[in-house]
N, C-alpha and C positions, 0 to 999 in steps of 0.2 A: 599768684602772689605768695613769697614765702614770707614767714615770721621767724623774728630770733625767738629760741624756747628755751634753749641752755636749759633743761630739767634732765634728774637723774632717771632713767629707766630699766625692767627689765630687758631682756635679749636673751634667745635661744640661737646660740654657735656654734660652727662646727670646726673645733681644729684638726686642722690635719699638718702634721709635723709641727710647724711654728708660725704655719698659716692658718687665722682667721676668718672667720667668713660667717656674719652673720644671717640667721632665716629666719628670725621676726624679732616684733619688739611690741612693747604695750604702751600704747600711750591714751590720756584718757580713759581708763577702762575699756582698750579696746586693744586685741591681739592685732596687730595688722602685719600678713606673711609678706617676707621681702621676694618681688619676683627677679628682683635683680640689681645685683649690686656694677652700678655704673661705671664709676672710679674709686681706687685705695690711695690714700696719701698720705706721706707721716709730715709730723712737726715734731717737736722740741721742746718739753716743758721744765728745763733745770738738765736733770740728766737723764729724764724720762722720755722715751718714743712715745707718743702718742699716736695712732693709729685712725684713722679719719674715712670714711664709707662714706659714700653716695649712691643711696639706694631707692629701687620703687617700689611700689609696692601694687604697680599695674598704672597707676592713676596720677601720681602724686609722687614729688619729689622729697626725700628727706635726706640730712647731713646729720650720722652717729659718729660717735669716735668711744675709743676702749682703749683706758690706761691699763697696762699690764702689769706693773707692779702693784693697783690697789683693786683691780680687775673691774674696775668702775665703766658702767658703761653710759655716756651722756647724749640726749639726743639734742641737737646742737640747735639746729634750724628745719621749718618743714611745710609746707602746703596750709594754706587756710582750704576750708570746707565748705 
């Protein structure tokens, strides 16, 4: 079952050129490493990309996204426990 969380979070990223690609994030007091990011998708927030991940983390589904003009990274929705 997932939950909506909309909460701001850390993320450790790796860009490469202009691509994105995050490898973890903390939620709860807790590092959790992403083993793989599923799908990328953008939206449209004003004049802002918004950048959107679906990622796992082995176990567990979660949806991050990362505005790049305020480099803000949200964890959107994700797996109850």
């Amino acid at each position: 079952m997932t939950t909506e969380i909309n909460r701001r979070v850390k993320v450790g990223a790796v860009f490469e050129g202009t691509i994105v690609t995050p490898k973890w994030f903390v939620w709860e007091n807790r590092r959790r490493m992403i083993a793989q990011v599923t799908w990328r998708w953008y939206t449209m927030d004003g004049e802002t990309r918004i950048v959107h991940f679906s990622v796992t983390d082995g176990g567990n589904l979660f949806e991050l996204t990362f505005n790049p003009v305020t480099l803000e990274w949200r964890l959107v929705r994700g797996a109850d426990e």
